[in-house]
C-alpha positions in Angstrom: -92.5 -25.1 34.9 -92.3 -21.7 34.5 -88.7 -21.5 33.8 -89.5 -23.8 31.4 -92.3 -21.7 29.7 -90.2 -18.8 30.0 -87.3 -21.0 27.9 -89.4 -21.6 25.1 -90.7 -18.3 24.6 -87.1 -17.3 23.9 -86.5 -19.9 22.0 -89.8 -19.4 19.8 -88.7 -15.6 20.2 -85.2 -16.1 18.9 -86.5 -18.7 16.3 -89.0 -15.9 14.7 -86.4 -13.2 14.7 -84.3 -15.0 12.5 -86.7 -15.9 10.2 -87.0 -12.6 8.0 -83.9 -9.8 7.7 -85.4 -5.9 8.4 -84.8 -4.2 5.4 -82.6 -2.2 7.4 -79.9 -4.3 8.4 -79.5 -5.2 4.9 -79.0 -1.5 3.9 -75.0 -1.6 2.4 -72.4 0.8 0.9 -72.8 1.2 -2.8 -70.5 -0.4 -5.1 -68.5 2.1 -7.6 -69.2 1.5 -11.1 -65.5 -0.7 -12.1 -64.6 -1.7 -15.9 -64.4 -5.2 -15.8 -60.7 -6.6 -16.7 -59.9 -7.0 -20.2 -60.3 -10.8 -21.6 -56.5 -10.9 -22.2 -55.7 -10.3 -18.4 -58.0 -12.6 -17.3 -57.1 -15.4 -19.3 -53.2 -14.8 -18.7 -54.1 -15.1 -14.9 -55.8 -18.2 -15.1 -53.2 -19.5 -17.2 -50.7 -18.5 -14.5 -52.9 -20.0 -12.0 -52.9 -23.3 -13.7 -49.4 -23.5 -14.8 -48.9 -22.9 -10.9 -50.8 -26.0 -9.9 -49.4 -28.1 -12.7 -46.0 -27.7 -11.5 -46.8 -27.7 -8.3 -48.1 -31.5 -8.3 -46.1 -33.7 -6.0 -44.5 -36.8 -7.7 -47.5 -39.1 -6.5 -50.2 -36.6 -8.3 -51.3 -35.1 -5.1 -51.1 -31.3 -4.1 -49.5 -30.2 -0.8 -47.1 -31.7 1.9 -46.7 -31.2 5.6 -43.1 -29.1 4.7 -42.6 -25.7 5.3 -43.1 -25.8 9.0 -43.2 -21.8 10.2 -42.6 -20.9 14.2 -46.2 -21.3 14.8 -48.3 -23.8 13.0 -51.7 -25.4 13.3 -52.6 -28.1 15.5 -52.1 -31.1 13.4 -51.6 -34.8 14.7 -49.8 -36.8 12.3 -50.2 -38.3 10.2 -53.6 -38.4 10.1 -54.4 -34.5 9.8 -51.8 -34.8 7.0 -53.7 -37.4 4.7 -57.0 -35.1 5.3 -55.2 -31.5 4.7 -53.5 -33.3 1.5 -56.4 -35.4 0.1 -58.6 -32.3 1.1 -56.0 -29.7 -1.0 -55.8 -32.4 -3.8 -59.5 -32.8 -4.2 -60.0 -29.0 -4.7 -56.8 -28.7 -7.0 -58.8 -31.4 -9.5 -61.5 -29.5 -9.4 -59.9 -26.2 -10.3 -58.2 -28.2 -13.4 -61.2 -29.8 -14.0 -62.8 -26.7 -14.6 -59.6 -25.2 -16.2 -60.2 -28.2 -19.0 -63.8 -27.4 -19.6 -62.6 -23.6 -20.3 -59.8 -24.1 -21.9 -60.1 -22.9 -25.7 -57.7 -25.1 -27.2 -57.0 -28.8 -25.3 -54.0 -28.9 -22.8 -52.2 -32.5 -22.5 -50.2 -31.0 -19.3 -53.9 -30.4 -17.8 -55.4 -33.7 -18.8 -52.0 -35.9 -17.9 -52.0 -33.7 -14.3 -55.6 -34.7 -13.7 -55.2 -38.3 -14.5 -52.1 -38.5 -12.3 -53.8 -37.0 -9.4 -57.2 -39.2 -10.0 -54.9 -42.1 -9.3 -53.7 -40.5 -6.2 -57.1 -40.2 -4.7 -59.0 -43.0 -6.0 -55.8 -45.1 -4.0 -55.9 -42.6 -1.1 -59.3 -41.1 -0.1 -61.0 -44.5 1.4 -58.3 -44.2 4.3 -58.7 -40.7 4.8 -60.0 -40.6 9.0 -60.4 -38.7 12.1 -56.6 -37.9 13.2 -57.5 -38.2 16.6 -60.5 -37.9 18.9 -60.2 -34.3 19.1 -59.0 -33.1 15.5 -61.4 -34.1 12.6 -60.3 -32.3 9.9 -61.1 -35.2 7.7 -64.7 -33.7 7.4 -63.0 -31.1 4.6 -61.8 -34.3 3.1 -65.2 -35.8 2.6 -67.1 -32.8 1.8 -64.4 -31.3 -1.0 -63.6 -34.8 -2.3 -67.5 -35.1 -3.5 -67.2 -32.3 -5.9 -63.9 -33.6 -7.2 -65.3 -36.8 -7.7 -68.8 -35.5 -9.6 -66.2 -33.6 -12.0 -64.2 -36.8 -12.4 -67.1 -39.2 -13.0 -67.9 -35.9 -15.7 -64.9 -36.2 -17.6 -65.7 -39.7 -18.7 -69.5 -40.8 -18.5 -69.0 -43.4 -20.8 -66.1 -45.0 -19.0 -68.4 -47.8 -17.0 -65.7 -48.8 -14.8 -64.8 -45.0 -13.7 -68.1 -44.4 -13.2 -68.6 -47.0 -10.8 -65.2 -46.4 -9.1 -66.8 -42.6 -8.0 -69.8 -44.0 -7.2 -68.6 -46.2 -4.7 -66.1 -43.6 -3.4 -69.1 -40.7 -2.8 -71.4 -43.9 -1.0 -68.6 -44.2 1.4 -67.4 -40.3 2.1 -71.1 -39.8 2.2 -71.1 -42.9 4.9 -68.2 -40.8 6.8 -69.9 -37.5 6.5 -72.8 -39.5 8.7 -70.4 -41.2 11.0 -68.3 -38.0 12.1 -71.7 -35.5 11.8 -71.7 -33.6 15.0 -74.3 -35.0 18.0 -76.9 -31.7 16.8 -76.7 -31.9 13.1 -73.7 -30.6 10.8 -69.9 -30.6 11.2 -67.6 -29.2 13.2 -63.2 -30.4 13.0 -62.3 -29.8 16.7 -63.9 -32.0 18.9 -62.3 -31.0 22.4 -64.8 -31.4 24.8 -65.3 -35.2 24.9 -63.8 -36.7 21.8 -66.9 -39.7 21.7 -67.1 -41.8 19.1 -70.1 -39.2 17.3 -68.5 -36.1 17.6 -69.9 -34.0 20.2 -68.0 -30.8 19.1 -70.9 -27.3 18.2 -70.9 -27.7 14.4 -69.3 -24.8 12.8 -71.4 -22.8 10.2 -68.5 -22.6 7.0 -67.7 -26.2 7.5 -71.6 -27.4 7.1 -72.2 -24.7 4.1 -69.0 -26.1 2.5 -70.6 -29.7 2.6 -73.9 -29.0 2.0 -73.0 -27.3 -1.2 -70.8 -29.7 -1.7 -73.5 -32.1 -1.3 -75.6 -30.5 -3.7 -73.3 -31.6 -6.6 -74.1 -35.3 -6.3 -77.6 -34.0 -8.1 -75.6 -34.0 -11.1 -74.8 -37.7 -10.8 -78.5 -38.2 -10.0 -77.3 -38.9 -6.5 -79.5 -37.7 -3.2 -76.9 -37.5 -0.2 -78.9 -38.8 2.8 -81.9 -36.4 3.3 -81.9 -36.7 7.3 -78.2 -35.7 6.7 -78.9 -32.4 5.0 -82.0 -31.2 7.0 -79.8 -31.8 10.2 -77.2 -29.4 8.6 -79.7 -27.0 7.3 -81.6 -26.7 11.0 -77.6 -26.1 12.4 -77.2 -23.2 9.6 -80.6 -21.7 11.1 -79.4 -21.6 14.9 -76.4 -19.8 13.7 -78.0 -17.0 11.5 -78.3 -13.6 12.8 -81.4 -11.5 11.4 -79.0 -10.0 9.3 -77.6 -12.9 7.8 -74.6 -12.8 9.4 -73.7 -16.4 10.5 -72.2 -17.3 13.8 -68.5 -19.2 13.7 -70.0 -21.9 15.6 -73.1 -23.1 17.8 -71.0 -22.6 20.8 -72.0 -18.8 20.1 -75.6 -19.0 20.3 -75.9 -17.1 23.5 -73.0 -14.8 22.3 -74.4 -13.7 19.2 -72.8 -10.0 19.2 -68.9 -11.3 19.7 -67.0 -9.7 17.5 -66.3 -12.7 15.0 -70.1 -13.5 14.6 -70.9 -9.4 13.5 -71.1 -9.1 9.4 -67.6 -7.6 9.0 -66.7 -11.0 11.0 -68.8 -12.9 8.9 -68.0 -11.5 5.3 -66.1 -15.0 4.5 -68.3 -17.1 5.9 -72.3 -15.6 4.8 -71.6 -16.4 1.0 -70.7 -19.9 2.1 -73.7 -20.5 4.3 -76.0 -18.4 2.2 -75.4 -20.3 -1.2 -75.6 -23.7 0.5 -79.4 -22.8 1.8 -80.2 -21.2 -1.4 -79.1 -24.9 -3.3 -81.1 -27.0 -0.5 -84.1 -25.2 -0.9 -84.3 -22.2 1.7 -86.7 -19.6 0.3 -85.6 -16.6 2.8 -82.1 -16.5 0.8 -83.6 -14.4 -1.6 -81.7 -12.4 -4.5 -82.1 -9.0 -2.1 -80.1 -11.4 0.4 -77.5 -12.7 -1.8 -76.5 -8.8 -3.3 -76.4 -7.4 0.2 -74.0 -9.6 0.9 -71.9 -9.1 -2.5 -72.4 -6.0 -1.7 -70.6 -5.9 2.0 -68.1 -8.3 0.8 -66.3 -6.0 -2.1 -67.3 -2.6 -0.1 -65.7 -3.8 3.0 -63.6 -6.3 1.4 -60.6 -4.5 3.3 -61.6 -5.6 6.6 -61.3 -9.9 5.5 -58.0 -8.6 3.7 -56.1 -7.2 6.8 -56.2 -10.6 8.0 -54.9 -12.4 5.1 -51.4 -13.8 5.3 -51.3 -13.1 9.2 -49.3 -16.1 10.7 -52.2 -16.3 13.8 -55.3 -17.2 13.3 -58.2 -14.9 14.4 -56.0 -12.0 14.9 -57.2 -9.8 12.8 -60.0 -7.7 13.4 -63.4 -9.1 13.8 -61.1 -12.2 14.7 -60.9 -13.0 10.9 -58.2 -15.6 10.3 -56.6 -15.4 6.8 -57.8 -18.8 5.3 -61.4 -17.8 4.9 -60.5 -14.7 2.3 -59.8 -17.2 -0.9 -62.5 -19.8 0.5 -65.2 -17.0 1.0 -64.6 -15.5 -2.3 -64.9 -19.0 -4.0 -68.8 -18.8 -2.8 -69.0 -15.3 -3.6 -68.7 -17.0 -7.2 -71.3 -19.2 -6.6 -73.1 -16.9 -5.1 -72.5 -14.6 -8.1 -73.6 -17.4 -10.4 -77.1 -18.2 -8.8 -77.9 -14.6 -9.3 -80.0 -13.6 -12.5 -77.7 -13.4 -15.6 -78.6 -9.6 -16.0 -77.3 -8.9 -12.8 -74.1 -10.8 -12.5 -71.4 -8.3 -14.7 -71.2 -5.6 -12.0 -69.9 -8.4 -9.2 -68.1 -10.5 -11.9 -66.2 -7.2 -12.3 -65.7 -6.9 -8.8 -64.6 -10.2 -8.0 -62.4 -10.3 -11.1 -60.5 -7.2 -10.3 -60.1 -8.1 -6.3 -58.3 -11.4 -7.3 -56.3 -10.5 -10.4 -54.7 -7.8 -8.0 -53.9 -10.6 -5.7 -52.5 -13.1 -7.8 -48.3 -13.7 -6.9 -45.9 -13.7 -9.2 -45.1 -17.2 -9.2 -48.9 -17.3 -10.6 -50.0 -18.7 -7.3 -52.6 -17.3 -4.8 -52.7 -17.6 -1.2 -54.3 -16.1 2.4 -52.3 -18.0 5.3 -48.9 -19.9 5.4 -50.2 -23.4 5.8 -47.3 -25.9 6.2 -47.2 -26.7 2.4 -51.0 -26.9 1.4 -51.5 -22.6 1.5 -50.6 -22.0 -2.4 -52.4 -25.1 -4.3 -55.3 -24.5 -1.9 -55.6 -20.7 -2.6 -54.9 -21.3 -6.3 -57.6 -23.6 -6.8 -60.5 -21.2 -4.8 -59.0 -18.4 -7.2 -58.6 -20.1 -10.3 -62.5 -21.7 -10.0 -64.0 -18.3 -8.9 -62.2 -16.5 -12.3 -63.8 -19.4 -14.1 -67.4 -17.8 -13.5 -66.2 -14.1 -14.0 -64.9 -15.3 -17.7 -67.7 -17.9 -18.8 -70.3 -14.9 -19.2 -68.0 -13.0 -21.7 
């Protein structure tokens, strides 16, 4: 009994120290006053950018293949962890063009033609999309980014009846998945190597669940509510995993390990925006603006520490254990982050963001973090390309 007592007192204790940041641990370096880039440099890097992923299409319309094997390459069962990596990589590349046609100042054939083909690809492809095998479930990215694809799809053409019902059947069922392959306490993790049960009994992993949830959070502009059992399950995960300082653990399987390397801020500078805009859209009232800038903030100041890891060939072996895939993905939320911020005080970190990426961009007009069979450049592209979007629509 009293062990018992003593458990729940550090639970409650634990609980309550998470639930408001010291002012202190949200003290950061200040940002240097930048210029933000000229109009004319942006816009020729985001036409770069999408003349990247337009020729970069497969045949079938889809982005990515499982060519361009390296000495060392991730764990990926075939073909199943193939269909999700692709339909995952295809679902964000429609979104990036998506976007690209909504910004576009003149209308691009090549970007509507490109988008039609690759609709075709996923509407035939994405309802077989599954787990690979009992331990890899990467098909969780599939669900997740193919919602937001779908919601700009189902944009495109709101009079089109039969399109319209077409995504709304495809989000009922990757919604249906996302509840089938949700992790035994709430969220979603894609390594399930403990048990490999039928309900994954993996710890769910704090970027994957803010990817989804915010993913989630864009059915609202279909008039769609995802499954609310569903989202509060994530959103209590997301709480176990955040340190006072906002900082989010890599997975629950650190709870008890809190201070490991890969869970302190400069470990958690591609993952926080993630976790912190997905909160924010669902409702949480302690991600507050002072939050969100702190951690703008730490990501350009100390943007140095998630760069030494990009392009690494190992994942994790960088310092704080940063792997070189969450750079591009964490500065995609940055952007959203960015975006929920009050308009007045967006221009400084639009600048910032800007000027980090456009440094970055190759010169084949592609982007990329970490050499990912062939799914590294149309994946990185697309984060890149949609986080210019929102430095260039408050101009």
């Amino acid at each position: 009994m009293r062990r018992t007592c003593i458990m729940l007192f550090l639970v409650a204790s634990i609980s309550s120290a998470r639930a408001e940041a010291p002012a202190e641990l949200l003290e950061t370096p200040k940002l240097p006053v930048i210029a933000a880039p000229a109009s004319e440099e942006l816009d020729g890097a985001l036409d770069r950018g999408i003349a990247y992923l337009l020729g970069k299409q497969n045949a079938d319309g889809s982005w990515g293949s499982a060519r361009r094997t390296k000495g060392l390459n991730i764990y990926a069962p075939v073909p199943g962890a193939h269909q999700a990596f692709r339909a995952a990589v295809t679902s964000l590349c429609l979104s990036a063009l998506c976007e690209a046609e909504r910004f576009a100042d003149r209308k691009d054939e090549r970007i509507t033609q490109s988008i039609d083909r690759g609709q075709v690809w996923l509407f035939e492809h994405l309802p077989h999309v599954r787990r690979a095998t009992p331990d890899a479930i990467y098909n969780v990215w599939t669900h997740g980014y193919s919602l937001t694809a779908l919601v700009y799809l189902a944009e495109r053409k709101p009079d089109d009846a039969a399109l319209q019902a077409k995504v709304r059947e495809l989000i009922a069922q990757q919604l249906d998945l996302l509840g089938r392959y949700e992790t035994v306490d709430g969220g979603w993790g894609y390594y399930d190597f403990e048990v490999g049960a039928k309900r994954p009994t993996c710890d769910s992993t704090s970027f994957v669940s803010g990817a989804i949830l915010t993913a989630m959070h864009d059915l609202k502009r279909l008039d769609i509510e995802p499954p609310a059992p569903l989202v509060k399950r994530a959103m209590d995960s997301l709480h176990r995993q955040r340190r006072p300082d906002f900082a989010y653990l890599y997975g629950e399987q650190f709870q008890f390990r809190t201070g490991v390397d890969i869970n302190d801020p400069g470990g958690s500078l591609g993952r926080s925006q993630c976790c912190n805009i997905a909160m924010r859209l669902w409702g949480d009232e302690t991600v507050t603006d002072p939050i969100m800038r702190a951690w703008l903030d730490r990501l350009f100041a100390r943007n140095g520490w998630l760069s030494i890891g990009r392009k690494r060939p190992v994942p994790h072996e960088s310092w704080f254990l940063v792997a070189g895939y969450f750079y591009y993905f964490g500065h995609y939320y940055a952007a959203l982050c960015v975006e929920a911020l009050p308009a007045a005080e967006r221009p400084e970190y639009q600048a910032h963001l800007a000027r980090t990426l456009l440094d970055l961009q190759e010169k084949d007009g592609s982007w990329w973090d970490y050499p990912f069979y062939d799914y590294h450049q149309p994946y990185g592209t697309a984060f890149a390309l949609m986080s210019l979007y929102r430095c260039r629509a408050a101009k």
